[in-house]
C-alpha positions as CSV (number, residue, x, y, z in Angstrom):
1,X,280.0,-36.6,50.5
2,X,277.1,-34.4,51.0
3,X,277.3,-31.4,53.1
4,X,273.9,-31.0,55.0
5,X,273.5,-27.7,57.1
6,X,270.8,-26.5,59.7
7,X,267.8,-24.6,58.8
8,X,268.8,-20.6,58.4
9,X,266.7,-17.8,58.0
10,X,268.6,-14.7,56.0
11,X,267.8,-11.6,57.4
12,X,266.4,-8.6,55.0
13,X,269.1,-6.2,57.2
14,X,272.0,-8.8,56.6
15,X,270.8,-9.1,52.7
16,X,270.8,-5.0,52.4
17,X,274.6,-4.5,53.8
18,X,275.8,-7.7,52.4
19,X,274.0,-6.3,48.5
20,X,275.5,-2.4,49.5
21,X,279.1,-3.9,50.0
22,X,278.7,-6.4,47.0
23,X,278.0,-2.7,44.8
24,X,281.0,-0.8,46.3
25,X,283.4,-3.3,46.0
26,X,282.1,-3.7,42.1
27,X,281.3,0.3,41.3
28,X,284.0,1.8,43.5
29,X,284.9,3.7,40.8
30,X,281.6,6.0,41.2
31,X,283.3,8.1,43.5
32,X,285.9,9.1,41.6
33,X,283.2,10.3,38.9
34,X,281.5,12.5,41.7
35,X,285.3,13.5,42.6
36,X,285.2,14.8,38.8
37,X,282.7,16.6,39.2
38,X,283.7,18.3,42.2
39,X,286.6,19.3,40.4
40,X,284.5,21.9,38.0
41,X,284.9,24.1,41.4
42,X,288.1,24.5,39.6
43,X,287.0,25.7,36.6
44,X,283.9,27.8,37.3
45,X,284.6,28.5,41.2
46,X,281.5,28.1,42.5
47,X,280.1,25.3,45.6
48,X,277.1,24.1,43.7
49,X,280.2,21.6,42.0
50,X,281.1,20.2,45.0
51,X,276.9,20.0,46.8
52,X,275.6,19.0,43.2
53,X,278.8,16.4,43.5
54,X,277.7,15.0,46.9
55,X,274.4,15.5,45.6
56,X,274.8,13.1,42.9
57,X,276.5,10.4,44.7
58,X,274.2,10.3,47.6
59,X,271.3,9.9,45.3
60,X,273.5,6.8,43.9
61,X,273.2,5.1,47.1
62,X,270.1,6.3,48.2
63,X,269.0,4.4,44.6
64,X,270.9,1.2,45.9
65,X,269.2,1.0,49.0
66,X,266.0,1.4,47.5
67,X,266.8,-1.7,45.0
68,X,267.8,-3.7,48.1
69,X,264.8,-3.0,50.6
70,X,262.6,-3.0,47.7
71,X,263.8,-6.9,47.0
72,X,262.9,-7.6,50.6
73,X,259.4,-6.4,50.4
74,X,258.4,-8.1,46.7
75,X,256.1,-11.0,47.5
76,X,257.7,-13.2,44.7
77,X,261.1,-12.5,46.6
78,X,259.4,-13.7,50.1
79,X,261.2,-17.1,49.5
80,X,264.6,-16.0,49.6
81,X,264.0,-15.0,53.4
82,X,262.3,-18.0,54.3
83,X,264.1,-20.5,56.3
84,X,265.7,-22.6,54.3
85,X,268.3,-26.0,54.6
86,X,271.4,-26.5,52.6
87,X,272.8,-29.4,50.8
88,X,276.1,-29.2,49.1
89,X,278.2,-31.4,46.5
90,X,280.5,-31.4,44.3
91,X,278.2,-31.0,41.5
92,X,275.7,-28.4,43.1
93,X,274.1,-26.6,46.4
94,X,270.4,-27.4,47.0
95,X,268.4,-24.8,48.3
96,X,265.9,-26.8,50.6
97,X,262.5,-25.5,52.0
98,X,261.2,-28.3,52.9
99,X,262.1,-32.2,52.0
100,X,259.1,-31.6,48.6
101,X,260.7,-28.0,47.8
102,X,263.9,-27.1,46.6
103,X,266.1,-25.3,44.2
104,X,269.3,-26.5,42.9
105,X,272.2,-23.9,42.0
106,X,274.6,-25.2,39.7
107,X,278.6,-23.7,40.5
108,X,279.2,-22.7,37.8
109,X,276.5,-20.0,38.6
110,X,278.7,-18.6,41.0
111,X,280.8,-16.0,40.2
112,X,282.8,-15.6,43.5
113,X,283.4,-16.4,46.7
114,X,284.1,-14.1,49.7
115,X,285.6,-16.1,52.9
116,X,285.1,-13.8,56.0
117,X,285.4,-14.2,59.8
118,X,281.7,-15.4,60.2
119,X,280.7,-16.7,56.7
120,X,281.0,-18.0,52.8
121,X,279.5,-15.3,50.5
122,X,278.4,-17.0,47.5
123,X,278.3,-14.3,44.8
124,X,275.7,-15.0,41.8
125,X,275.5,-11.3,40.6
126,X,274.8,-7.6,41.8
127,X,272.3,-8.4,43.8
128,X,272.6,-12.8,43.9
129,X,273.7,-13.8,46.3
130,X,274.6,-16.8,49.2
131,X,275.0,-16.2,52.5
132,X,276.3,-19.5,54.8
133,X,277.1,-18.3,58.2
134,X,279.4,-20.6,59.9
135,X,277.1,-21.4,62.4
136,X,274.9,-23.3,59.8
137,X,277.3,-26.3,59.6
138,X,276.7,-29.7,61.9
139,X,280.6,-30.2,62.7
140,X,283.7,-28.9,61.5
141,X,284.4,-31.5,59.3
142,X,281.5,-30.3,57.2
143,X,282.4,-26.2,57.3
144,X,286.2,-27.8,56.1
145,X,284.8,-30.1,53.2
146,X,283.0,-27.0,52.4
147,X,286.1,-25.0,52.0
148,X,287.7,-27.9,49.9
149,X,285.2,-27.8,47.4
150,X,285.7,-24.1,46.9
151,X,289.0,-24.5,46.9
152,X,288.9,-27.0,44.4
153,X,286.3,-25.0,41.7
154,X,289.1,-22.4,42.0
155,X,286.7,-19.4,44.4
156,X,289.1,-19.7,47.3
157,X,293.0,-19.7,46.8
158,X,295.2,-23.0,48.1
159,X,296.4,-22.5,50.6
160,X,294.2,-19.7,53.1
161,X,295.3,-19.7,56.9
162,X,292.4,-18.5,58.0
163,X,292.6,-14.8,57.1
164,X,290.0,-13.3,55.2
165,X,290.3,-14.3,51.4
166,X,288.5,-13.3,47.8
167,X,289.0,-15.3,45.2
168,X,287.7,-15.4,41.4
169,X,285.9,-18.6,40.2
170,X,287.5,-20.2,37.0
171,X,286.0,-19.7,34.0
């Protein structure tokens, strides 16, 4: 069986916070380097530890978002925003523009799977990624036979009851 979704149109905004929490989930250990050096207050009491601190990790994210908006202005990225049409199998998900142009991604490509209230984030890398609102799916049956195959590659545990799950792909 082949899963064929509606037409859907990723949003640059949706791309940027979806990309920002893909990096703190990945590099939450950044803080606790700007935490360390914070904690030279302690050695040479003076603020500038702490500000140059804050400093420092605010320039980390302000460096992130740059990366992300930057991806939505590039012309050669224009594509990923387009509206697009989804097939999925067993074997691979086609990325459809049109019926003459599309792009298949293999699964093993995907390194995990986020299952949230709304959507299946399929996670390629850093900044990879695939975003399939429920809303995309024809009927339930589809949005279920969706969650079998990820279930079955190993991205989504056995048994989830609905709650919000992450799961690691098999390697």
């Amino acid at each position: 069986m082949i899963v064929k979704t509606k037409k859907y149109q990723l949003e640059t905004g949706t791309y940027i916070k979806l990309g920002l929490t893909n990096i703190l989930k990945e590099q939450w250990w950044v803080v606790l380097i700007a935490i360390a050096i914070g904690c030279g207050y302690f050695w040479i009491a003076s603020w500038w530890w702490i500000s140059m601190a804050i400093l420092a990790y605010a320039l980390y994210w302000l460096f992130w978002v740059i990366q992300f908006a930057g991806v939505t202005q590039m012309e050669q990225n224009k594509v990923i925003f387009e509206k697009m049409s989804y097939e999925i199998d067993s074997r691979q998900i086609l990325m459809k523009l049109n019926v003459q142009q599309g792009m298949p991604i293999k699964w093993d490509l995907i390194k995990k799977v986020d299952l949230t209230k709304e959507a299946y984030i399929l996670t390629m890398s850093k900044a990879q990624f695939i975003y399939l609102p429920f809303k995309i799916f024809n009927t339930e049956n589809e949005r279920k036979f969706m969650e079998a195959i990820l279930r079955r590659k190993g991205y989504l545990p056995e048994q989830s009851s609905g709650k919000i799950a992450t799961a690691e792909g098999k390697k």
